[in-house]
Structure formats: C-alpha cells, structure tokens
C-alpha positions in Angstrom: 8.3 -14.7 19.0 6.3 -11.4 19.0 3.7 -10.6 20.8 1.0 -8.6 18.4 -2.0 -6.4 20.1 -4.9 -6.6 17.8 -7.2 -3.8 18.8 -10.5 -5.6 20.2 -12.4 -3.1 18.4 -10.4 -4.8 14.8 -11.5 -4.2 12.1 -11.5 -0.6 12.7 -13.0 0.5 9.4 -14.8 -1.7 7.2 -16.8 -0.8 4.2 -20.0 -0.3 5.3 -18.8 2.6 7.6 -17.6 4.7 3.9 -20.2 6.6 2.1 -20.2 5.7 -1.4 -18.9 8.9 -3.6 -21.9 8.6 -5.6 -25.6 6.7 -6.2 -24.7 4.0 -8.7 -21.1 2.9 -7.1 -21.0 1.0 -3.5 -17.6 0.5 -1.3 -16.2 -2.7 -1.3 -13.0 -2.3 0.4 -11.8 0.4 2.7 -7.9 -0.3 3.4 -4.3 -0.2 2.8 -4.0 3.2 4.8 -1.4 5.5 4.9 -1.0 6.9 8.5 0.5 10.5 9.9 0.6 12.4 12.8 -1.6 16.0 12.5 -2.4 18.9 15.3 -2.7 16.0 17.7 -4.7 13.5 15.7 -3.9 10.4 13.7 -4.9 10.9 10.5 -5.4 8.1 7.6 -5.3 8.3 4.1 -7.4 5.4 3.3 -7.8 3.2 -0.5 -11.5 3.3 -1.2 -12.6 0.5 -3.4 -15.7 1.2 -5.3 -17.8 -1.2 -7.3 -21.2 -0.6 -9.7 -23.7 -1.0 -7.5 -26.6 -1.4 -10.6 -25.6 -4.6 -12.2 -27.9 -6.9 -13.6 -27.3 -10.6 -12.5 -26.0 -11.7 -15.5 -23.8 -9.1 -16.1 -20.4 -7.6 -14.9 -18.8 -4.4 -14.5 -15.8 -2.4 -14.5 -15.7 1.3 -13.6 -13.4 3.0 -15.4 -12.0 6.8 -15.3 -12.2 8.5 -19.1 -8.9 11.0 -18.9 -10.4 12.6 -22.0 -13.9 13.1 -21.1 -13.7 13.6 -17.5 -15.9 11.5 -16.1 -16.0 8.0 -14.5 -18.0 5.1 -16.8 -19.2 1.4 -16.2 -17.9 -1.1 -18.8 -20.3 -4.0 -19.0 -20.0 -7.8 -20.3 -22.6 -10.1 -20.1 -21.9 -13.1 -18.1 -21.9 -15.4 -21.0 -19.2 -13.7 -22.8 -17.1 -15.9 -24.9 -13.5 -16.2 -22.8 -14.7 -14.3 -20.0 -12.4 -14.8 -17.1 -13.5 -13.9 -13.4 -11.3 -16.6 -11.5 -9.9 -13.4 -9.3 -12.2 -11.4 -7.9 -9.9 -8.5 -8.5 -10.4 -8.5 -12.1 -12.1 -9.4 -15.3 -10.4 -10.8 -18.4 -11.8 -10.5 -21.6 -10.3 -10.5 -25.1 -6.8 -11.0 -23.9 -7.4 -8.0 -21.5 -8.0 -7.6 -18.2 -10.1 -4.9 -15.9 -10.3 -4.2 -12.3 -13.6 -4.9 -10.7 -13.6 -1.8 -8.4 -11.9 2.0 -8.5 -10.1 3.1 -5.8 -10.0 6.5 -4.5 -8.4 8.1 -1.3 -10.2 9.4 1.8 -9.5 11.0 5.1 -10.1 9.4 8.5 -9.2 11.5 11.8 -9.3 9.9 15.1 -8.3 11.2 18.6 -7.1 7.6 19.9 -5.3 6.3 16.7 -8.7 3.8 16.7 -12.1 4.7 16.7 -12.1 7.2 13.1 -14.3 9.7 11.8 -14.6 9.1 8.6 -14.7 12.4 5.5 -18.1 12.2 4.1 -15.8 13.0 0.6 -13.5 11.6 -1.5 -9.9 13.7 -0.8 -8.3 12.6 -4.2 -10.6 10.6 -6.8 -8.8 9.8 -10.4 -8.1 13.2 -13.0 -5.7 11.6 -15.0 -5.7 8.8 -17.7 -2.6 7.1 -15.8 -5.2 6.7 -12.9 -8.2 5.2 -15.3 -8.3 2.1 -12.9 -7.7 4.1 -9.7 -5.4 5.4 -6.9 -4.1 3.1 -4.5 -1.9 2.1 -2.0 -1.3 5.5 -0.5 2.0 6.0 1.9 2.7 9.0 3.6 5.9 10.9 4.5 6.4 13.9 6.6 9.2 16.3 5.9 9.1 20.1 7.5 5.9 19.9 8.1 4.8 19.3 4.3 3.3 15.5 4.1 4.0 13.8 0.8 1.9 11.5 -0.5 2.5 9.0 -3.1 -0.3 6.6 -4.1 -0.1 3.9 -7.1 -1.9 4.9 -10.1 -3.2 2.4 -12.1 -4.2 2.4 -15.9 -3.9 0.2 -19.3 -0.6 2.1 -19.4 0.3 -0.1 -16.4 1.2 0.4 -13.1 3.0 3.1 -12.0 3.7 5.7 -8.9 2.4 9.3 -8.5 3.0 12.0 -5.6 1.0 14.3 -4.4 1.6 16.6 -1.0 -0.4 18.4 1.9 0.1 20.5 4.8 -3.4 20.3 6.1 -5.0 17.1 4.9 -7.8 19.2 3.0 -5.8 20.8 -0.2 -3.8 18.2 -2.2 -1.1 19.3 -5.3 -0.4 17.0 -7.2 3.2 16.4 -9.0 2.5 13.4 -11.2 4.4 10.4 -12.2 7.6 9.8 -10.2 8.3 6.2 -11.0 6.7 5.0 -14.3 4.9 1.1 -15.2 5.5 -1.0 -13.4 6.4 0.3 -10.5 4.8 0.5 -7.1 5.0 -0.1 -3.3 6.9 3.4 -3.0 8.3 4.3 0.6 9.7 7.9 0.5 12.5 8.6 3.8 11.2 11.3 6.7 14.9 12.9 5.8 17.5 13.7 3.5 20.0 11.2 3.2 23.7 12.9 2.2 21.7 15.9 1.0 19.2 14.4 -1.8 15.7 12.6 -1.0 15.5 9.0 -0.4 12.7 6.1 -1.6 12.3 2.4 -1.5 10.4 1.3 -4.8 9.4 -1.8 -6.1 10.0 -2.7 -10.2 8.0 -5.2 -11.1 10.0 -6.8 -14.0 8.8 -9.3 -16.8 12.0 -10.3 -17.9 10.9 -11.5 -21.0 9.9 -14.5 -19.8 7.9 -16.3 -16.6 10.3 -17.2 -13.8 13.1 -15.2 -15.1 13.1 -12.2 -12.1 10.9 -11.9 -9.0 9.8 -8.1 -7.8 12.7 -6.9 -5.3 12.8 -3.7 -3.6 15.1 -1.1 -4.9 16.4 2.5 -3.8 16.5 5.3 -5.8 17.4 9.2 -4.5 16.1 12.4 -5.6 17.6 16.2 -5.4 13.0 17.6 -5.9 11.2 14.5 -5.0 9.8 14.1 -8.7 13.0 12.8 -10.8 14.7 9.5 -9.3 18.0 7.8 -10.1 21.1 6.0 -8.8 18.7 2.8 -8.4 19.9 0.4 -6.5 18.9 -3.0 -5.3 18.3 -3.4 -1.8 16.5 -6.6 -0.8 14.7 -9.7 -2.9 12.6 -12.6 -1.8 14.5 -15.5 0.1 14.6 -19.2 -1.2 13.1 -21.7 2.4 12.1 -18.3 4.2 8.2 -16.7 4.9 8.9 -14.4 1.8 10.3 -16.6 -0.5 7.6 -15.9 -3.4 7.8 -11.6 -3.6 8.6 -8.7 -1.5 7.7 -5.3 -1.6 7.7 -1.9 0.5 4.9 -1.2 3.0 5.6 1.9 5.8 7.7 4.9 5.2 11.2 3.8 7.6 11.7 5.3 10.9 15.0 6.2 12.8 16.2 2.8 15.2 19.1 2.2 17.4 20.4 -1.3 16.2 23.3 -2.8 18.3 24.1 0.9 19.3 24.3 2.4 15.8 21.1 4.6 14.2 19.9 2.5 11.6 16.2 2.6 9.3 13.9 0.2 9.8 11.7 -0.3 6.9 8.2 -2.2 7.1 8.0 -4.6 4.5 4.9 -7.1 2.7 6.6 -10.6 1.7 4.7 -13.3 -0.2 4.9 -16.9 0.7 4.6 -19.6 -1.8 3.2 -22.3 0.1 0.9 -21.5 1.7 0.1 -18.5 -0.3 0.1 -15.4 1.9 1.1 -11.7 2.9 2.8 -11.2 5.5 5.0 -8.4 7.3 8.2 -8.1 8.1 11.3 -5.7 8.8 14.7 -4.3 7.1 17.2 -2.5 9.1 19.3 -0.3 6.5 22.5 1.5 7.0 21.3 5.0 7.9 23.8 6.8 5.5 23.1 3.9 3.1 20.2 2.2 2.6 21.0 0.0 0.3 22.9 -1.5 2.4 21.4 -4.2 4.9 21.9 -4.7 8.8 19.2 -7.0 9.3 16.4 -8.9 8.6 13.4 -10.4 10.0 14.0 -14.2 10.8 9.7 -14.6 11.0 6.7 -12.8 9.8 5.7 -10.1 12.8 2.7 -10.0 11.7 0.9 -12.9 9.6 -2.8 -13.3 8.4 -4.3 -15.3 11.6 -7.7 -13.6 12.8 -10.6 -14.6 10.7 -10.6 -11.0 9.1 -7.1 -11.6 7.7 -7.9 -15.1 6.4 -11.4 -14.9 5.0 -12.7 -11.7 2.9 -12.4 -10.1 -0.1 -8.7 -11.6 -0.9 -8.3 -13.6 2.3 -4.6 -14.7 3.3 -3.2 -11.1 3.4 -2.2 -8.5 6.0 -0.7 -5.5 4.2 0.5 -2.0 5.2 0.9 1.2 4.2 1.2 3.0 7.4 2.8 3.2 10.5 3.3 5.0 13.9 5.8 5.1 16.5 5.8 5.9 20.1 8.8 4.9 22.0 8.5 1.2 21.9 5.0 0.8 20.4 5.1 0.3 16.6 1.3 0.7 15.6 0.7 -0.9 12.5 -2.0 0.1 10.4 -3.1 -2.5 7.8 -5.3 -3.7 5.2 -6.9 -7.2 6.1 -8.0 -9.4 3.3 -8.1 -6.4 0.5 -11.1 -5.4 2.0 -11.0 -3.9 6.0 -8.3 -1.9 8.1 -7.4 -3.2 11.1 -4.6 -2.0 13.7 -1.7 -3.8 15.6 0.6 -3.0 18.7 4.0 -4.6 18.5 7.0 -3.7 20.7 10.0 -2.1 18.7 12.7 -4.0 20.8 11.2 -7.3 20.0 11.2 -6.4 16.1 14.6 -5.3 16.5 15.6 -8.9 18.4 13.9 -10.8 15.6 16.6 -9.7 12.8 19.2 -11.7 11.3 22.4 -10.5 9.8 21.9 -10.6 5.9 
C-alpha cells in the first residue's frame, strides 16, 4: 500500500560512528532521534546508549547516575549470581529488581542533506538528576516561536517518567523538570496552541493492579506554561485483529494536514503487534480544535521492521520514531532500528492520508 524510500546510505548513524563520553563506557546504541529544522540544517537529537566497556567475562554491569554524589557508577554482579536474570538484553534482574544494561544520554547531529550527519564530539544533556539515574531517552522535539522544546523520558528506580527541557540554538539547554510523573512516557508536545493553552499526547503506562487488566493508550492532556498538565483525556488504545493490537504509544510531534478538505493533525504513532511481536508505525488524524477526538486511522503499518537492520540487532523486530519532517508531500521519518541504529525513510503524505479508516 505505501511505497517507503529507505535511504541507500541506511543506517545512517550507527554506534560506532558516536564517541563514547568517557574511557571506561562504549556506545551501544545510537537512536530514537528527535528531529528539527535549524538555520538551514536538520538537526537530531539523538539517545546515546552507553555500556561499561571494562567488564570481566564473568561479570555484568549496570551504569548508574548517583543524584547525590554527582557522578555516574558501575554496579557489578558476578555472572553466577543466585536469581540473576539476563533473558532481555535491556536489563538485569536481581533480587527482585531490575537494572538497565546501558545509560542513555542525548547528542547533537547536524547535517546539510537531512542524511549524511556530523556528529557533536559531546554529550548535549547527560543525567543531573536522581529521576534520570538510568538515563534520558526517547527525545521529541517541538518548535514553537522559534524556542524548541524538548522533552525526553527520564528513567530511575522512581520509575518512568517525562521531563522538558528547551533550546533556541541546539548548544544551551534549560531544563524545566518533570512534566508527567511514573509512568509515563512517549510524550508528543503540539507545534501550536490549541484554544489558547498548550497541547501533548502522553502515554500512561497503567498497572491496574493486576496483569491484563489495562493496556498503555495514548492520552491528551493541555497546559496554560508547558510544565503543569491536566484535562487528560483518552485519545486512542490498541485494537483487537489489527497490526497494533498488543500497545500503542506516541512517536513524532503532529503536523498540520488537510483530511477530506478539513485541517486536521496527524500524529505518528509506534503500535505493538502480538503475534508476531513487533513495532511498527502508524498514523492518527485528530480534530484540529480537538485532539482527542479521532478522524482516522491507519488501516496498515506504513512503516514495519523488514530490512535486516530492523529485524536483527540489539532488540530486532522494531522500527520506532521520535522524529519527523515534512516537505510538501515527503514525510521523512527518522527512526530507531532494532534499539540500536537510526535509519531514515521517505513516504508520500497523500498516500498516509489514503491509508486511514474512520474510527
């Protein structure tokens, strides 16, 4: 149904290409990029995944940020650990807890073509905070007057939860903490003011006391200063015999369409399959005075994990964005492939737009 350009060049940034931000650390991921527009460059705000690079074969890691010290730790377990759980690559589990493997931080890449990036040899943001003792991930990025607000997951034994941070140059950051407390992620702020207060798509992730009892579903929420959210709403959960029938969740900040001759949002969203387990994308058209209201959906995946760099990696099966561009009728899609690379896709607006179903 849709024809996707992958970029020959794909992936476009890989690991190996990302200085490590110090000696005893090494990059094991370099994805899930948020993408803007800047004095005639694209610019990405990529997730760096670190790992410890000095582990002893019969040992493993987890790096870990100290809030009250400052400074970024390795937290060791010999492989022969009693319960020790490393059936996801993502994480350890020990003593009824679990750790992340890696810590993510979040780095610039400028490019003049929107594909072949120059990499900063620094980290722009790297954790301060104990609510970002497992990292900062996931970055999105919205522009509004020129200021570009950034919100990124930060994740902790606290949970998971979403913080904001803005820019007007891509070199100085403010931060403006916590907008949508654990657990809560997969935040896509609007480019505008909707009836005079911000706008966001978030994504609860609720336990409901008990497995099987609630899937995650993406929700709105509006905002008079960008940092305190209400009037929550839902907007759109996971569909029973359809691609994204396991989970759903946000993935590019929503861009201005014309849908059946009526201005509309079009949101770019991750859904989960159950069987067979994978990430795909898809598209929402919301009502552009209400988004929590829904025009349409997308009937298939537009973009599903196919190439080999989707399918095998670090976390094969996924394709997953944070970012996107427009240009008339080119949506370019910039993803995370596998939890590990960043690749880059072409698809034609008019054919997303002929792909939705009523709701």
């Amino acid at each position: 149904m849709y024809k996707v350009s992958r970029a020959l060049e794909n992936p476009i940034i890989t690991p190996g290409m990302v200085p490590p931000s110090r000696p005893d650390l090494e990059v094991v991921g370099a994805f899930n990029a948020g993408a803007a527009r800047h004095q005639g460059e694209t610019v990405l705000l990529l997730r760096i995944a670190e790992a410890p690079s000095d582990l002893d074969a019969d040992e493993v890691g987890a790096p870990i940020f100290d809030g009250h010290t400052g400074t970024l730790e390795i937290k060791r377990w010999p492989r022969s650990t009693q319960g020790l759980n490393l059936s996801d690559p993502r994480m350890i589990g020990v003593g009824g807890r679990e750790f992340l493997t890696s810590i993510s931080h979040l780095r610039v890449a400028r490019s003049t073509d929107g594909i072949h990036f120059q990499l900063a040899p620094d980290p722009a943001m790297v954790p301060v905070t104990a609510y970002e003792a497992y990292g900062m991930e996931d970055p999105r990025i919205t522009e509004i007057d020129g200021t570009y607000w950034v919100n990124y997951t930060a994740v902790s034994s606290y949970g998971i939860a979403t913080a904001l941070a803005s820019t007007r140059d891509f070199k100085v950051f403010e931060r403006h903490g916590i907008i949508f407390p654990p657990d809560n992620r997969d935040v896509t702020i609007f480019p505008e003011k909707i009836g005079g207060q911000f706008a966001a798509l978030h994504r609860p992730m609720p336990s409901g006391g008990g497995a099987g009892l609630a899937r995650p579903t993406i929700w709105a929420a509006r905002s008079s200063d960008m940092r305190s959210w209400g009037s929550h709403e839902l907007v759109a959960e996971a569909r029973d015999g359809h691609w994204d029938d396991a989970k759903i969740g946000g993935g590019a900040a929503p861009f201005r369409v014309h849908v059946g001759g009526r201005d509309a949002w079009l949101a770019i969203y991750h859904g989960v399959s159950s069987s067979p387990f994978e990430y795909s994308l898809g598209a929402l058209a919301l009502e552009i005075h209400d988004p929590t209201r829904v025009m349409g959906r997308s009937r298939a995946p537009i973009l599903r994990p196919e190439a080999r760099y989707e399918r095998e990696g670090f976390f094969g099966g996924v394709v997953f964005t944070c970012g996107a561009l427009v240009d008339g009728d080119q949506v370019r899609i910039y993803y995370g492939a596998a939890d590990g690379v960043t690749a880059v896709a072409d698809l034609s607006l008019a054919e997303i737009l002929a792909g939705l179903s009523p709701p």
